[in-house]
C-alpha positions as CSV (number, residue, x, y, z in Angstrom):
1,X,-20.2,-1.9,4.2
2,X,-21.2,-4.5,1.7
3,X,-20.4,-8.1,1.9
4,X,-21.9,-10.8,0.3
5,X,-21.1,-14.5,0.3
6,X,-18.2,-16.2,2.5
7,X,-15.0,-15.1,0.3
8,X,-16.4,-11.5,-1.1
9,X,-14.7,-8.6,-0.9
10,X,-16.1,-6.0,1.7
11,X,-16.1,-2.6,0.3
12,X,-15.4,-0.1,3.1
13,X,-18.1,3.3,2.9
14,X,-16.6,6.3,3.5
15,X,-18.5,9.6,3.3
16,X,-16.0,12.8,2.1
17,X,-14.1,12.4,5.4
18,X,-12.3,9.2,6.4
19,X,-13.3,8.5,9.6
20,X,-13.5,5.5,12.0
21,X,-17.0,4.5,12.5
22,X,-18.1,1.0,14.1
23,X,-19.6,0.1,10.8
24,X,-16.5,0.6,9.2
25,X,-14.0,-1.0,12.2
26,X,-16.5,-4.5,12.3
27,X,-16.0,-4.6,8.1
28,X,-12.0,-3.9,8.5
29,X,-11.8,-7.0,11.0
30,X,-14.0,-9.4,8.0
31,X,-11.2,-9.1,5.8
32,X,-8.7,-11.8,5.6
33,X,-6.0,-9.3,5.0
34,X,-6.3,-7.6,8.0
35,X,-5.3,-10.6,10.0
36,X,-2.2,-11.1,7.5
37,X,-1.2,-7.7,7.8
38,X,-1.5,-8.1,12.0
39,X,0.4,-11.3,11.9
40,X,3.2,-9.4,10.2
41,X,2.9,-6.4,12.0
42,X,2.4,-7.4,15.7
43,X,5.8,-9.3,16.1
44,X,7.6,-6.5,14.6
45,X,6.1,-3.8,16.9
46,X,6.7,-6.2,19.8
47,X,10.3,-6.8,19.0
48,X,10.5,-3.1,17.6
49,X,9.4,-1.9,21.4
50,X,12.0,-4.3,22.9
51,X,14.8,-3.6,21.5
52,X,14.1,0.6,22.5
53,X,13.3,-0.7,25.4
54,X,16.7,-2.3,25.7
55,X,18.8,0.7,24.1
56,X,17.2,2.8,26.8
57,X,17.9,1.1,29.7
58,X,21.0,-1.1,29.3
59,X,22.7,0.3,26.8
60,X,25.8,1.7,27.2
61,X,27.0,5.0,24.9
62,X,30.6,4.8,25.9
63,X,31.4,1.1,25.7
64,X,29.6,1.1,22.3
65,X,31.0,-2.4,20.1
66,X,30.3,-0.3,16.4
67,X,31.8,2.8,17.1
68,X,34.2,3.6,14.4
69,X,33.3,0.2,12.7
70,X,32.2,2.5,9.9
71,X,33.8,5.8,9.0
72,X,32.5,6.7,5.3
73,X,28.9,7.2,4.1
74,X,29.5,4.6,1.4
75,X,26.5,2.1,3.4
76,X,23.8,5.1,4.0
77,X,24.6,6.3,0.1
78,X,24.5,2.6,-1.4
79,X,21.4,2.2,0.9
80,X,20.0,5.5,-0.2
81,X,20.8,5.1,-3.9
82,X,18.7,1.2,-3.8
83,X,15.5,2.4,-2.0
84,X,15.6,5.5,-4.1
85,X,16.0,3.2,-7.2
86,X,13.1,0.8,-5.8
87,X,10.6,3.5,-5.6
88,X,11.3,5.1,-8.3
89,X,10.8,1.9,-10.4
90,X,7.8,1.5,-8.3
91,X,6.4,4.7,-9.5
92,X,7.3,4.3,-13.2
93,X,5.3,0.9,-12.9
94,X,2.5,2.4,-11.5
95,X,2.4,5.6,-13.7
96,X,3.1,3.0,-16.9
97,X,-0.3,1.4,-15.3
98,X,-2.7,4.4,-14.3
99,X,-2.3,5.5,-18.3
100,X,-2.9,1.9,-19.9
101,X,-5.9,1.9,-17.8
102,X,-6.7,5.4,-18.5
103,X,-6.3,4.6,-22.3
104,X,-8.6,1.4,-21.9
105,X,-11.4,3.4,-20.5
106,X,-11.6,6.0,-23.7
107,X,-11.4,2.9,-25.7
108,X,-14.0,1.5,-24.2
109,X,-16.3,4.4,-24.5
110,X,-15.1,5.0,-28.1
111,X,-16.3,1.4,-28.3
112,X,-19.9,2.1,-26.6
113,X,-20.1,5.7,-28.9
114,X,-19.6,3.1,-32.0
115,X,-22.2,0.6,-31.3
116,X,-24.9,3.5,-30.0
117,X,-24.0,5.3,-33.7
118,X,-24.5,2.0,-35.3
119,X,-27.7,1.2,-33.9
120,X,-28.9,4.9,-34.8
121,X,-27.8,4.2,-38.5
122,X,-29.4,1.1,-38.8
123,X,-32.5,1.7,-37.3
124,X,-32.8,4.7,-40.2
């Protein structure tokens, strides 16, 4: 891993395989995003555990409060139809941004082919 200076970004090294390697677990805990993402993550696996714990053991199938609350599909297919639309906005977005960066690259090496063919012509 490389890190340099107190706020730099640590670049994880990974050979063809991902694997977890003590090198790569000590640079994982030097970013500051790993602590965000754990602070998000822990209380929802806590309360995520508790409430499964709770169905499992004090829950009651026959004296359930919600049965027949809903009878259509209309929630799960308005739910369905949003996360579908999300992602597939996400997607476009992120399609719309691999090309742009894709097309900046060949321009870019247009670019460096110019000035190399521009030297070579004026150095004749």
């Amino acid at each position: 891993a490389y890190y340099s200076g107190k706020h730099a970004q640590i670049s994880l090294t990974y050979t063809s395989h991902v694997c977890v390697t003590p090198s790569n677990i000590l640079a994982l805990l030097k970013q500051p995003k790993f602590y965000v993402a754990m602070a998000i993550a822990t209380p929802c696996g806590i309360m995520g555990g508790g409430l499964k714990c709770v169905i499992k053991n004090y829950y009651d199938v026959d004296k359930d409060p919600l049965q027949g609350l809903i009878n259509t599909n209309e929630v799960y297919n308005t739910l369905s139809f949003l996360v579908v639309f999300l992602a597939a906005f996400r997607l476009g977005a992120a399609y719309n941004k691999f090309w742009r960066g894709a097309d900046l690259v060949y321009s870019i090496i247009g670019d460096f082919f110019d000035a190399a063919a521009d030297l070579i012509s004026y150095n004749r």
